[in-house]
C-alpha positions in Angstrom: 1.8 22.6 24.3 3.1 19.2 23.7 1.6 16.6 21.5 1.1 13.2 23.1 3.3 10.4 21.3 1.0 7.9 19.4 0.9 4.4 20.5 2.0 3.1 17.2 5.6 5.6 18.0 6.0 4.5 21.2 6.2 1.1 20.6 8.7 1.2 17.7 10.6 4.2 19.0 14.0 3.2 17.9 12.4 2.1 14.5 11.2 5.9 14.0 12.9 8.9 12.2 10.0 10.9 12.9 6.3 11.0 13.2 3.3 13.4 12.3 -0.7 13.0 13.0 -3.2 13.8 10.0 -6.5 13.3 9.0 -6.3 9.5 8.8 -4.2 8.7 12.1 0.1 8.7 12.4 2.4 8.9 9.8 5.5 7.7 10.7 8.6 7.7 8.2 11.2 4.7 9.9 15.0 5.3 10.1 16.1 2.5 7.7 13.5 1.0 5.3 12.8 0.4 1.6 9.7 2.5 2.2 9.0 6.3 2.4 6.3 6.4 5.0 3.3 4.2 6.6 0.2 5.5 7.8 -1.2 3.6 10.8 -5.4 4.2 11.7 -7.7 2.0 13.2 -11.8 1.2 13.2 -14.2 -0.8 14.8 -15.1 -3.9 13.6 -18.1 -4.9 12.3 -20.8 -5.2 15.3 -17.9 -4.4 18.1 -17.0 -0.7 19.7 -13.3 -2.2 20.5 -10.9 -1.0 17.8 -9.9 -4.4 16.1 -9.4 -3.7 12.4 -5.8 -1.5 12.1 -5.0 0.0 8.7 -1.3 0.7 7.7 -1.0 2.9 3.9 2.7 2.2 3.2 4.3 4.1 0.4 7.1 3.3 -1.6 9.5 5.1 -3.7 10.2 3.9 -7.4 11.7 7.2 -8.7 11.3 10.4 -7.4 10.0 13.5 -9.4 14.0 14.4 -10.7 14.5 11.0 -11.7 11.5 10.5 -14.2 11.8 10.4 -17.5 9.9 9.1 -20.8 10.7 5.9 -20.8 10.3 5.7 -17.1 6.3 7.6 -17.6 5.7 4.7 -19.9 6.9 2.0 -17.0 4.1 3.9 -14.7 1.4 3.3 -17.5 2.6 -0.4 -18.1 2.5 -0.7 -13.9 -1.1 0.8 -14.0 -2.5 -2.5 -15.6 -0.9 -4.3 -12.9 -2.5 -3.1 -10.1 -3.9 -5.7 -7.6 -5.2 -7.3 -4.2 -6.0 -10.4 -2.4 -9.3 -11.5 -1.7 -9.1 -13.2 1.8 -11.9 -15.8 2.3 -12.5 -18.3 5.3 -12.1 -17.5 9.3 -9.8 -20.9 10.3 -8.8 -21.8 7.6 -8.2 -18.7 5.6 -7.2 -18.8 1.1 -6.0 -16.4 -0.2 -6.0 -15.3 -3.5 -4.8 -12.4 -5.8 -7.0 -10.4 -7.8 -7.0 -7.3 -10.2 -7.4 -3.9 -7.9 -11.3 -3.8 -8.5 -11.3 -0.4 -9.2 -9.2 -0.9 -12.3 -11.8 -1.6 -13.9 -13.3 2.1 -13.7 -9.8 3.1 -14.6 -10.3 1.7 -17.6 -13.7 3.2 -18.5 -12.1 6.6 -18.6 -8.2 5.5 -19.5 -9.1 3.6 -23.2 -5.2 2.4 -23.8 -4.8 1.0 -19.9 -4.2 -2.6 -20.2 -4.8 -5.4 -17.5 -1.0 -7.3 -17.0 -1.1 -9.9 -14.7 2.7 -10.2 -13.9 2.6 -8.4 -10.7 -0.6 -10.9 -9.6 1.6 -13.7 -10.9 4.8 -12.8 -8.9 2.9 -11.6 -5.3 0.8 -15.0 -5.8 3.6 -17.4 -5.9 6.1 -15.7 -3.3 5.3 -18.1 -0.4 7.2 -16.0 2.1 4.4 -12.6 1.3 1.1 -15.5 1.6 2.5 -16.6 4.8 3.7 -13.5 6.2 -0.2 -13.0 5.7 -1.8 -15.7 7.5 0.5 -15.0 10.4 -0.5 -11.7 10.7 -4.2 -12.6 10.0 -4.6 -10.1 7.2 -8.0 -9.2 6.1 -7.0 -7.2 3.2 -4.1 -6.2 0.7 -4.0 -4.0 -1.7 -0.8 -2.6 -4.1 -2.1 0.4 -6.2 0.7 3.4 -7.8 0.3 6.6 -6.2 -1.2 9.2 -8.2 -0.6 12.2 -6.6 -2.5 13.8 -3.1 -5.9 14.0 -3.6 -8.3 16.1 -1.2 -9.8 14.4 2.2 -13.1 14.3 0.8 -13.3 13.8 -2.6 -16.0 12.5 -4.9 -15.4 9.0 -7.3 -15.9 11.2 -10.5 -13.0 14.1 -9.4 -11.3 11.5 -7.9 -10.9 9.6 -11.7 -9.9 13.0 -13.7 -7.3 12.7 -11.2 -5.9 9.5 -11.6 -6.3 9.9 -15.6 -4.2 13.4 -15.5 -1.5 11.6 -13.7 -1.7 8.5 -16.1 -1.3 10.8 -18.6 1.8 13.0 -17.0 3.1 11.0 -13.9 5.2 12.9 -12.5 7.2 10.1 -10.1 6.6 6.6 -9.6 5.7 5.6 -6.4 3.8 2.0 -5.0 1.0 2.9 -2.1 0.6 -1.0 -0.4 -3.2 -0.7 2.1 -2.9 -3.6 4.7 -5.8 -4.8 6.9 -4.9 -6.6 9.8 -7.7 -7.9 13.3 -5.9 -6.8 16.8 -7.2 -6.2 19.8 -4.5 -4.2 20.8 -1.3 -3.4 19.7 1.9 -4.6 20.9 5.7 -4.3 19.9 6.2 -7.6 19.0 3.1 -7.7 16.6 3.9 -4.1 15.5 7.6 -5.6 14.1 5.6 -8.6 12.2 4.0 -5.8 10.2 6.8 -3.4 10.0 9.0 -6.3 8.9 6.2 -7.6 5.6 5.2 -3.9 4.9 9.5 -3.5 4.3 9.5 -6.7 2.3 6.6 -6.0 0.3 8.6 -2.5 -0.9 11.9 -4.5 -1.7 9.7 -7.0 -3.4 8.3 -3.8 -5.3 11.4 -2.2 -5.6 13.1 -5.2 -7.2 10.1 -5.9 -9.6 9.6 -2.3 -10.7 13.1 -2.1 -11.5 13.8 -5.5 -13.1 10.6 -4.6 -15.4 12.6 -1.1 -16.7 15.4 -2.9 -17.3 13.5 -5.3 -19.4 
């Protein structure tokens, strides 16, 4: 029995090295790009049944799980503190402005040596080409958090925590995981590029600063 080709795949078929369906919609890892894999899902919006509000979970590779080492486990820990998003207020005349990743803060309650660093939030806020790159695409949330391992479907906060502390503690690779928010009616190649073109240059831009930062 065949398995009908997503939207999302059909539209960006010569863009796509392959694609799989999970829990939380397609996952589609591109030919060339400086990220692993996207996941693309949509929802309602609030008081519609038309699917407006599209979802894309973008992971990007830092070092694998082979190329880790001490020094790099402390660059994951140093990264934790810098995790961030954009709080996106106004409906014509949208600001935009970067913030701490609120759950940090309950990263913190169980991760005493985690310190805030807001030299990510610095660098995403004045790149002009990411903040308008997010206007055009009407964004309605960012968010640029590590990856700390797979964690179950359905998971509760407290579990979910222990989990994110072990890996603080041992990460064993360091990866970016970008969440972008977008409003569409319906999708459509051309739109579909826009996004595939700012998720790839939010992972060189993350690429770039990760490494930069080792170096340091």
């Amino acid at each position: 029995m065949s398995t009908k080709e997503p939207l999302v795949v059909s539209l960006l078929r010569d863009k796509v090295e392959r694609w799989t369906a999970d829990t939380r919609g397609t996952v589609v890892y591109p030919r060339e790009a400086a990220f692993e894999k996207v996941t693309v899902s949509s929802k309602p919006a609030f008081l519609t049944y038309e699917q407006l509000r599209w979802e894309f979970d973008c992971l990007v590779n830092i070092f694998t799980e082979q190329e880790m080492t001490d020094k790099r486990c402390d660059l994951y820990r140093q990264l934790k503190g810098m995790e961030c998003g954009f709080e996106i207020c106004g409906v014509i005349h949208k600001s935009i402005h970067c913030v701490y990743a609120t759950c940090i803060y309950d990263f913190m309650k169980h991760i005493p040596d985690l310190k805030l660093n807001g030299s990510l939030m610095k660098k995403v806020s004045s790149n002009n080409s990411i903040i308008d790159s997010m206007k055009e695409l009407r964004a309605e949330s960012l968010l640029i958090m590590l990856y700390s391992g797979e964690s179950p479907p359905i998971i509760d906060k407290e579990n979910l925590l222990q989990l994110i502390t072990s890996f603080y503690q041992n990460p064993k690779m360091l990866k970016w995981l970008i969440h972008f928010e977008c409003g569409k009616l319906r999708l459509d190649r051309k739109f579909l590029l826009k996004v595939f073109d700012f998720l790839n240059s939010m992972a060189e831009f993350l690429v770039s600063f990760s490494k930069d930062l080792e170096r340091a």
